[in-house]
C-alpha positions in Angstrom: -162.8 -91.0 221.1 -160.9 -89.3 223.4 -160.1 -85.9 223.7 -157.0 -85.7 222.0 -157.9 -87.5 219.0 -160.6 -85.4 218.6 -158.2 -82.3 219.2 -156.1 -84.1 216.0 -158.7 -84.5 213.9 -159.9 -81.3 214.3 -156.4 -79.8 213.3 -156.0 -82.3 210.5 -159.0 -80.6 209.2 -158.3 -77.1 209.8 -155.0 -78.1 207.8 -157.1 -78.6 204.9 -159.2 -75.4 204.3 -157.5 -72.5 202.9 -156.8 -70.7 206.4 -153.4 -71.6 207.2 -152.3 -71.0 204.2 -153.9 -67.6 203.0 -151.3 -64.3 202.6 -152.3 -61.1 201.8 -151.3 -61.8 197.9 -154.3 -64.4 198.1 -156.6 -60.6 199.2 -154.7 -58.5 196.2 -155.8 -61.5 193.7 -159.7 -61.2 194.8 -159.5 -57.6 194.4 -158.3 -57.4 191.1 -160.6 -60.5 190.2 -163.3 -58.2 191.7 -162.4 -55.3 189.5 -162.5 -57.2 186.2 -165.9 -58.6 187.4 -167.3 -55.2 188.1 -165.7 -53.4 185.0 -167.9 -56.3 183.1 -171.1 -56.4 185.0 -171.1 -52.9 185.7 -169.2 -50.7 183.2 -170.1 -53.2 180.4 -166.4 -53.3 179.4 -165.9 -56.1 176.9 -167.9 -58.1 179.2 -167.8 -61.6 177.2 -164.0 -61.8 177.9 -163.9 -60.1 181.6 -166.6 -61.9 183.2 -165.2 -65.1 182.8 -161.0 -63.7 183.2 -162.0 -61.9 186.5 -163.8 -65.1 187.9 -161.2 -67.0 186.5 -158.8 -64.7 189.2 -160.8 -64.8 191.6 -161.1 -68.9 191.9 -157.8 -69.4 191.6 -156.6 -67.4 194.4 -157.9 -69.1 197.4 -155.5 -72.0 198.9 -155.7 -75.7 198.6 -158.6 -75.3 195.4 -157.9 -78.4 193.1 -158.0 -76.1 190.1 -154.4 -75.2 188.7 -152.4 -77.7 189.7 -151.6 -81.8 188.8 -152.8 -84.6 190.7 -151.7 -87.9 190.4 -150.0 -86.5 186.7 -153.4 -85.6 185.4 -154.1 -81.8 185.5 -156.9 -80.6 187.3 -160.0 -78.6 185.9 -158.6 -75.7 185.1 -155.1 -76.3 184.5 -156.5 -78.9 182.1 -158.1 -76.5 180.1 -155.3 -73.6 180.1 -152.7 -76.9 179.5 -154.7 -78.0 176.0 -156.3 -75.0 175.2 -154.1 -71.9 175.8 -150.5 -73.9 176.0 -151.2 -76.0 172.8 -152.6 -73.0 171.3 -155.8 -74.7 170.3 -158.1 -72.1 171.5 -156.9 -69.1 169.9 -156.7 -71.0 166.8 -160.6 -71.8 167.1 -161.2 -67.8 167.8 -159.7 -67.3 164.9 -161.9 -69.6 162.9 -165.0 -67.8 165.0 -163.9 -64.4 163.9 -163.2 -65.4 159.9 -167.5 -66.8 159.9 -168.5 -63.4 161.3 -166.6 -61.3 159.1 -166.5 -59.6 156.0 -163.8 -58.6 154.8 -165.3 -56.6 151.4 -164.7 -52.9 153.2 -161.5 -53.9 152.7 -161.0 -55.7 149.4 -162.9 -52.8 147.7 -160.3 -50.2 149.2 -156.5 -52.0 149.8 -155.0 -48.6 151.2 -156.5 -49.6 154.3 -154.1 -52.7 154.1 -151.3 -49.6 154.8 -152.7 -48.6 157.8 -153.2 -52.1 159.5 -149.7 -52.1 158.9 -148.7 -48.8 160.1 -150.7 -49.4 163.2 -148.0 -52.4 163.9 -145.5 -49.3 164.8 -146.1 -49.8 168.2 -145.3 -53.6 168.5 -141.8 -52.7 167.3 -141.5 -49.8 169.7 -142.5 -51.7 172.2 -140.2 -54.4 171.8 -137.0 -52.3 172.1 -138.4 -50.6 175.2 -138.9 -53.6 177.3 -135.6 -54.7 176.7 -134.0 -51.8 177.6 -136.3 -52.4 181.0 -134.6 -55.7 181.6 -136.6 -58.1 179.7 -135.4 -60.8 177.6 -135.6 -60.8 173.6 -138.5 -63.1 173.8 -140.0 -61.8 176.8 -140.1 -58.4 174.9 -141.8 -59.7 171.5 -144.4 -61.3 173.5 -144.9 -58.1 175.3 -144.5 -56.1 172.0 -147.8 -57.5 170.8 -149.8 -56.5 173.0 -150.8 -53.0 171.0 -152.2 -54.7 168.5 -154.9 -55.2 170.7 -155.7 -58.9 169.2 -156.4 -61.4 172.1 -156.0 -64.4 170.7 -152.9 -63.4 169.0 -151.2 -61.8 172.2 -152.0 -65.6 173.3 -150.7 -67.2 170.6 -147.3 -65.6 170.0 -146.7 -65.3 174.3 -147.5 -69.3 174.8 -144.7 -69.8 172.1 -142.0 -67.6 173.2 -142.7 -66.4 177.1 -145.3 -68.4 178.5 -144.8 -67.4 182.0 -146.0 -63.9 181.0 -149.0 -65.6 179.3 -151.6 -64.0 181.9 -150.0 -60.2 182.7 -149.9 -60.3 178.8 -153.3 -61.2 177.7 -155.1 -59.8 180.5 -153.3 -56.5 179.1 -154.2 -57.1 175.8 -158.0 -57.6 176.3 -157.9 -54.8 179.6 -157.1 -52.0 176.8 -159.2 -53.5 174.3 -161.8 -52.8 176.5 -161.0 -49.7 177.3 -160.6 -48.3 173.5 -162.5 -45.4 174.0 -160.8 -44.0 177.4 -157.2 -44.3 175.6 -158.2 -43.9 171.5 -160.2 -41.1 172.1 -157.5 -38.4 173.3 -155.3 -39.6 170.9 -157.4 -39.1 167.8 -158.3 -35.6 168.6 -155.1 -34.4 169.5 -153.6 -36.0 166.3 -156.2 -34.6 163.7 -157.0 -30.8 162.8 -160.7 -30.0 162.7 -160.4 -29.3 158.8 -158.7 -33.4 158.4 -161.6 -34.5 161.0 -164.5 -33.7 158.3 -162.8 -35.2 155.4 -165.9 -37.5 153.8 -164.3 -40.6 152.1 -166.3 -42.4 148.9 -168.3 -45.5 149.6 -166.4 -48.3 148.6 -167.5 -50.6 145.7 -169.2 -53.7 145.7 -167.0 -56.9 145.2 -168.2 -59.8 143.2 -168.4 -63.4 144.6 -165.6 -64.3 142.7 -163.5 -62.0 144.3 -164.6 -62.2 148.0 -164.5 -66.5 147.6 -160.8 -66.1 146.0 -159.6 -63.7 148.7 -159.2 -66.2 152.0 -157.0 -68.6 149.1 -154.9 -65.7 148.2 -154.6 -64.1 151.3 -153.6 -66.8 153.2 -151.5 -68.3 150.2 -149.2 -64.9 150.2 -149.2 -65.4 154.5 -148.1 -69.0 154.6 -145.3 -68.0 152.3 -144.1 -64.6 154.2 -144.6 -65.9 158.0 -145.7 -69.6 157.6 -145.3 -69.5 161.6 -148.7 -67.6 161.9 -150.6 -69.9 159.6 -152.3 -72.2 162.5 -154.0 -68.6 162.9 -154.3 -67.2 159.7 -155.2 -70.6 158.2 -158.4 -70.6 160.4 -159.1 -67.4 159.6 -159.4 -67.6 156.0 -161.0 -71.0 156.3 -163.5 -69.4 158.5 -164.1 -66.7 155.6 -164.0 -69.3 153.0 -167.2 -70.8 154.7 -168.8 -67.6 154.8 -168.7 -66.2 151.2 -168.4 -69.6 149.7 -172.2 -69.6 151.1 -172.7 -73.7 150.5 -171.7 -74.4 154.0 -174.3 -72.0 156.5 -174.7 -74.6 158.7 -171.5 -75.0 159.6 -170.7 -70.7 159.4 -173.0 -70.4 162.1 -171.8 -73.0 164.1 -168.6 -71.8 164.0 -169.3 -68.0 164.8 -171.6 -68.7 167.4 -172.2 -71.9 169.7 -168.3 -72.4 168.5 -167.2 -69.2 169.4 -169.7 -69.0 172.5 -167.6 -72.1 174.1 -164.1 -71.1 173.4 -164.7 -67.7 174.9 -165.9 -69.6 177.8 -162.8 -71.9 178.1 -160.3 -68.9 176.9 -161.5 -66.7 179.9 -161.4 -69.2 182.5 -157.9 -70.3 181.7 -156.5 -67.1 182.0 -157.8 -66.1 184.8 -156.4 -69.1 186.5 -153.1 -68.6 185.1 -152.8 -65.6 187.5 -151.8 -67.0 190.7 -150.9 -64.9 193.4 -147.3 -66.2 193.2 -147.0 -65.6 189.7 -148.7 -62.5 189.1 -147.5 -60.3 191.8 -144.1 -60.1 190.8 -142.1 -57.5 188.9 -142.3 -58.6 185.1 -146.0 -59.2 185.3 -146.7 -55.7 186.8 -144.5 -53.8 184.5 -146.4 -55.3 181.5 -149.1 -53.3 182.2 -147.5 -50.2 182.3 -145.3 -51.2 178.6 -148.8 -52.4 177.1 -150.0 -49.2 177.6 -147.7 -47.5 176.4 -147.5 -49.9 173.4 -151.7 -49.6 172.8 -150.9 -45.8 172.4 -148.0 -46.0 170.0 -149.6 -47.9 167.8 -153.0 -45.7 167.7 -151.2 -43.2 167.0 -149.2 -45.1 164.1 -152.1 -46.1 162.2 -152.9 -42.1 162.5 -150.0 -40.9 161.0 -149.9 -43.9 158.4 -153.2 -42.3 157.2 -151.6 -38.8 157.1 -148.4 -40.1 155.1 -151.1 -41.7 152.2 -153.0 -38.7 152.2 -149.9 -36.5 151.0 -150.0 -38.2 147.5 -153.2 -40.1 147.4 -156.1 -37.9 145.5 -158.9 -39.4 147.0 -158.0 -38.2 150.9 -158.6 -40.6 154.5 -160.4 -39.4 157.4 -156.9 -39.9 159.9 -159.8 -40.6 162.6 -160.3 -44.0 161.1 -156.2 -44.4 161.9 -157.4 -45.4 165.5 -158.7 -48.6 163.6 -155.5 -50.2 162.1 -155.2 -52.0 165.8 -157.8 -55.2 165.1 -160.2 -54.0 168.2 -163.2 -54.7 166.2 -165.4 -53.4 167.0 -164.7 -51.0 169.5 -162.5 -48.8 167.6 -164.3 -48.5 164.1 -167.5 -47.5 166.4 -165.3 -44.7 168.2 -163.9 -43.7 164.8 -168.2 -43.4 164.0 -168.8 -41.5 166.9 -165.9 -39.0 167.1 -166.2 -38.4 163.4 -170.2 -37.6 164.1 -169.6 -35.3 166.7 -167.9 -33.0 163.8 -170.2 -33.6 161.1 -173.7 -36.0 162.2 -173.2 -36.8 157.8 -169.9 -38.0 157.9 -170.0 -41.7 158.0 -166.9 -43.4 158.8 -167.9 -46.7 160.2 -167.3 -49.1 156.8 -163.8 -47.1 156.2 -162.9 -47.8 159.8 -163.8 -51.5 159.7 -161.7 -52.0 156.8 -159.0 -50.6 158.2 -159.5 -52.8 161.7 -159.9 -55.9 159.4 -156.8 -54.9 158.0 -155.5 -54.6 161.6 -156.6 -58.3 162.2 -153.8 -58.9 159.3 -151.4 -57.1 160.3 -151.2 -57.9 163.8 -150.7 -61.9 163.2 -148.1 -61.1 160.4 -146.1 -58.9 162.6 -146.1 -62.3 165.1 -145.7 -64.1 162.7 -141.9 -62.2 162.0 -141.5 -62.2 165.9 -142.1 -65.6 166.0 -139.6 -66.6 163.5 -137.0 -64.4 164.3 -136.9 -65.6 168.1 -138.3 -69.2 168.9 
């Protein structure tokens, strides 16, 4: 070969690494994919879900990687995944059916005030929703983003993939960012919120439900949701079937399958796919950025409407809520029950607020789907 062909062919294959085409945005991306890694292995924040997003980022983000893209009009790896899984809102679905095997949602039959504070805590979404349109965002855009407070991943997914998919990873990278960081924002919020009198408030252990009653909830429940916001049902519907599986108790097998090596694989797939949605090109732009700053303030406002939900029953209930279980009616289970636990401890080490706060959270896990649910049909 002679010297210039050699010349070429080392050229042609300089063209086809990542150099010539790497910008600074590429650098940002690694950071930030950096960061979520380190919040997960180091802080231990939410670390199932930020492990995988922040590799996720940090993949996608270097040049030429046959990852995110179509070849030949077959999508590559990942975009195959976020394409069937996230886009066709398959995954989320499956979380849901994960989460209804794990959970039990007596706490909250025995006690169905608590349903009034999952829905309180919804304030927030609404808020939300009329502040980023007034910062330039479209109607859709802005119920997408409005969700975010609810601090419910797969929902935040769910509802953004219908109506403003292009804000699908600023949105849920929000979502499960503040989930993880419950006890940083929540915290403040609670004590600032509650007197020291309403902080040792000692609620009455809930009674026990009957197997009747927890087998004919999932059928009622989800009856009364496909007929109020029939758009949520692909959720809902798992999430009920899920909890059918559980109580029924004739089905273990397949319970356990679904709330673990089930769940264990989604998470997987779910992580991944949004952290490759967050290209460099997509995510450093103004929308995407701003989200953060509106989730956050949406995250608050609805903390703090579950709080004063709690305060409004308390004026004519006789049997009075600790408002530090408010914190719970946003469906971050099970961050926020357990900070409901701790904060409540550090007043009284007897006060035991952990079941009352669940119920409320489960009742968050509701709420939060029914209020997409309304978004959902009011602007697809």
């Amino acid at each position: 070969m002679s010297f210039n062909e050699i010349w070429d062919l080392l050229l042609g294959t300089l063209r086809t690494t990542g150099f010539p085409t790497l910008t600074w945005q590429h650098v940002v991306m690694w950071a930030i994919g950096c960061f979520f890694l380190y919040m997960a292995i180091v802080k231990d924040f939410e670390p199932l879900l930020l492990l995988p997003i922040g590799f996720g980022i940090f993949l996608v983000n270097f040049p030429n990687t046959p990852l995110m893209g179509f070849q030949e009009g077959h999508p590559q790896l990942l975009q195959f995944f976020y394409k069937y899984g996230i886009i066709w809102e398959v995954i989320p679905c499956l979380i849901f059916l994960g989460l209804g095997a794990m959970t039990d949602f007596e706490p909250m039959i025995s006690n169905p005030k608590m349903l009034l504070i999952g829905a309180g805590a919804q304030l927030g979404v609404f808020v939300t929703f009329t502040g980023t349109i007034l910062a330039g965002f479209t109607i859709k855009e802005a119920a997408s983003v409005g969700i975010i407070g609810g601090a419910d991943g797969p929902t935040t997914i769910y509802l953004t993939a219908k109506l403003a998919p292009h804000l699908l990873s600023a949105n849920t990278l929000a979502a499960y960012s503040y989930m993880s960081m419950v006890p940083i924002i929540q915290a403040p919020i609670m004590r600032a919120m509650t007197s020291p009198k309403e902080r040792l408030i000692k609620m009455k252990v809930g009674r026990r439900c009957s197997h009747t009653e927890l087998v004919l909830f999932p059928l009622i429940c989800g009856g009364i949701i496909a007929l109020l916001v029939p758009a949520v049902m692909p959720l809902m519907g798992m999430l009920m079937f899920g909890n059918l599986m559980r109580v029924s108790g004739v089905v273990k097998r397949l319970t356990d399958t679904a709330a673990n090596p089930l769940m264990d694989i989604v998470t997987i797939f779910l992580g991944l796919s949004v952290g490759a949605s967050m290209q460099a090109h997509v995510f450093l732009t103004y929308k995407p950025l701003l989200v953060f700053a509106l989730g956050l303030m949406d995250f608050v406002v609805c903390t703090a409407g579950g709080i004063l939900t709690v305060k409004v029953i308390n004026l004519i209930a006789t049997n009075k809520i600790n408002p530090l279980i408010g914190n719970s009616g946003v469906s971050a289970l099970p961050m926020a029950p357990r900070l409901s636990q701790i904060i409540g401890q550090q007043y009284d080490k007897k006060n035991y607020l952990l079941m009352h706060a669940m119920a409320a959270c489960l009742a968050g896990s509701i709420g939060s789907p029914a209020a997409a649910g309304m978004l959902i049909s009011m602007f697809e």
